[in-house]
N, C-alpha and C positions, 0 to 999 in steps of 0.2 A: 553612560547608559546604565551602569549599573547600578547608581544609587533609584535611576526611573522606575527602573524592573524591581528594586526591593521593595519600590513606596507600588504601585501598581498592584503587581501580583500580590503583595502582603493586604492591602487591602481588600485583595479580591477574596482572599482565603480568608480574610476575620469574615466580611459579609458570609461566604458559604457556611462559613460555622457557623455562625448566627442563625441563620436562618435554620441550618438545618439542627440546629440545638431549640429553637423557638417551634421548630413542627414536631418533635418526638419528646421533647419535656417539659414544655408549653404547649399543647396541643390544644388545648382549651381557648387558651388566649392568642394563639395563633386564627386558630377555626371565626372567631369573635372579629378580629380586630377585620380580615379578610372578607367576614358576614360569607363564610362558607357552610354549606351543610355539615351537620355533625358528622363528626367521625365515630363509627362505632364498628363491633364486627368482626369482621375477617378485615373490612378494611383500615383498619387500624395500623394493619400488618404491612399493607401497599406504601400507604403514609411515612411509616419508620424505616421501610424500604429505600423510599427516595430523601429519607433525610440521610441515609448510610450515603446512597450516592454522592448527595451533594458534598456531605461530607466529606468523601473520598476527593472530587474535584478540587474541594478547598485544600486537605494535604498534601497536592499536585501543585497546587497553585504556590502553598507553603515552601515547597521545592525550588520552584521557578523562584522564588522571593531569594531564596539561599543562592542558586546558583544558575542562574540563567541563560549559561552558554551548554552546563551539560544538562538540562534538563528541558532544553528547545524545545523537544518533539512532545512534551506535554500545554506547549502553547498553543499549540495547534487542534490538539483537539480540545482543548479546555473552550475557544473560540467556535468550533464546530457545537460541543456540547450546550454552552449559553445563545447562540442561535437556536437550536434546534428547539431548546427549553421555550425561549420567545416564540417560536412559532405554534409550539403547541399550544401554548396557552390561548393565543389569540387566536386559532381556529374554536376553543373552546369559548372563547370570549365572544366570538362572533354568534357562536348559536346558544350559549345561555350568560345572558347580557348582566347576570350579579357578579361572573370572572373576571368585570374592567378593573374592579381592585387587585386581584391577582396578578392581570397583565399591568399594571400600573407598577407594583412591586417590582416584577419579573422586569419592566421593561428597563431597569439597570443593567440586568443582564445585556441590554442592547448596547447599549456605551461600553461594557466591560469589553465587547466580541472586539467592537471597533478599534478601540485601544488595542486590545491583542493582536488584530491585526495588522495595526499599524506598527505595532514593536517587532513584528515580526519581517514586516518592511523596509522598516530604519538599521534593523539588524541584520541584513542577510550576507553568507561569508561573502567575500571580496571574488573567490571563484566564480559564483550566482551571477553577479552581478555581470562581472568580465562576460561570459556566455550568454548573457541577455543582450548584453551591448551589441554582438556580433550577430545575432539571430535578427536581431531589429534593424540594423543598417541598411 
């Protein structure tokens, strides 16, 4: 499982840099390729804001890539956080209809949660697991 978790999480963390290196130092050809309104302003500031986040997620994810058993409790919300991200967009997608590219993008995030999820299923200690057996019987 741990070569899964290196190929996995590491590619989840190259996409979050990417991404969030394509929204703060391509922001032009970010805005462009998404046919999103210009970014100018104060909101400039928002925009480089969430590529810090994303950022941060992917050197989370980078972690998990390295060490997977001590850095578990970053799997968990890394899957809560690319849910949450899918949802948003698609409430936005739903009432201004040019964010299907965004939610199109974003919707990788949706396979990443699932996977997370799942690694986190196929992994759970042997303790978990014994206590569930007995709670269900």
């Amino acid at each position: 499982m741990n070569a899964y978790a290196r190929w996995l999480f590491g590619i989840a963390a190259a996409a979050n840099l990417m991404v969030a290196a394509a929204m703060s130092v391509g922001q032009g050809w970010f805005v462009a390729l998404l046919a999103l309104d210009p970014i100018s302003g104060t909101n400039v500031v928002l925009v480089d804001l969430a590529a810090v986040l994303i950022a941060g997620f992917g050197y989370g994810y980078a972690r998990v890539a390295l060490d997977p058993a001590r850095f578990r409790p970053l799997i968990a919300i890394g899957a809560l956080g690319k849910l949450a991200a899918v949802v948003t967009v698609l409430v936005g997608a739903l009432t201004m209809l040019h964010l299907w590219r965004l939610f199109g993008l974003i919707g990788g995030d949706l396979v990443f949660a699932a996977l997370f999820i799942n690694y986190l299923r196929r992994t759970r200690p042997q303790a978990t697991r014994r206590r569930e057996r007995r709670v269900f019987r």
